[in-house]
C-alpha positions as CSV (number, residue, x, y, z in Angstrom):
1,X,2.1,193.7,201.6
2,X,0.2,196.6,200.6
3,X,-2.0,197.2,203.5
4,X,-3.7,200.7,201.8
5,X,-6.7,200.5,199.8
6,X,-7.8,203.6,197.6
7,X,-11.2,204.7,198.4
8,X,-11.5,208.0,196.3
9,X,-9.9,211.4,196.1
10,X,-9.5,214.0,199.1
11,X,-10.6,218.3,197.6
12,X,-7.9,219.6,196.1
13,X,-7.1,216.0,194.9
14,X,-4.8,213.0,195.8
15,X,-6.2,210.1,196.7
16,X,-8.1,209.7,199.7
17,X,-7.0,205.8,201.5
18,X,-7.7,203.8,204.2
19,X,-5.2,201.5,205.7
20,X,-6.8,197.8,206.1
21,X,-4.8,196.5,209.1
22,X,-5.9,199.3,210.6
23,X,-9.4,198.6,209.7
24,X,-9.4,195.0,210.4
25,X,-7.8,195.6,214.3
26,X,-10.9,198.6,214.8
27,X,-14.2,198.5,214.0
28,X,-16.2,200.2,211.5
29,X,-19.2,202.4,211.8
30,X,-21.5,204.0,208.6
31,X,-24.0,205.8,209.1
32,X,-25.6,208.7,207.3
33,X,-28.7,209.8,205.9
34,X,-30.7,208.2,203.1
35,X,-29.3,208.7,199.6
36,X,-25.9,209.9,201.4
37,X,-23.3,207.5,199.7
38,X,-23.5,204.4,202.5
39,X,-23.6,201.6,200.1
40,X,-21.3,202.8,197.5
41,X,-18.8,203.6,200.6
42,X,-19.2,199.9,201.6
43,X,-18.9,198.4,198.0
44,X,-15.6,200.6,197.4
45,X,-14.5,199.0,200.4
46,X,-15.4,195.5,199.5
47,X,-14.4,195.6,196.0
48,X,-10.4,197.3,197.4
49,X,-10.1,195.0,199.6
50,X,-11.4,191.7,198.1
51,X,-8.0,190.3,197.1
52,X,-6.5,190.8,200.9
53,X,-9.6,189.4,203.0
54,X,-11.9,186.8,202.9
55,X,-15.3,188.3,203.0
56,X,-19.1,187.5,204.0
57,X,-21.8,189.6,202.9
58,X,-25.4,189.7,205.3
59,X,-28.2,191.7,204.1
């Protein structure tokens, strides 16, 4: 399995990933300014990684 999930593209280009197991053993921290890209960051992530985990959404 596939464990890297596309997230965008690095400068210069490329694409910039993220490796899920990785993620999943860890924890995850975003935190930015208002208007700084926090939810699109988190919907990128749950829309990579949707077919791999089960996921719960709290707002």
């Amino acid at each position: 399995m596939n464990n890297m999930i596309t997230m965008g593209e690095v400068p210069g280009g490329g694409p910039a990933r993220m490796d899920l197991a990785e993620l999943l053993a860890t924890r995850l921290l975003v935190q930015g300014n208002s208007g700084s890209g926090k939810s699109h960051l988190l919907r990128r992530l749950l829309e990579q990684s949707a077919r791999m985990v089960q996921q719960a959404i709290i707002d």
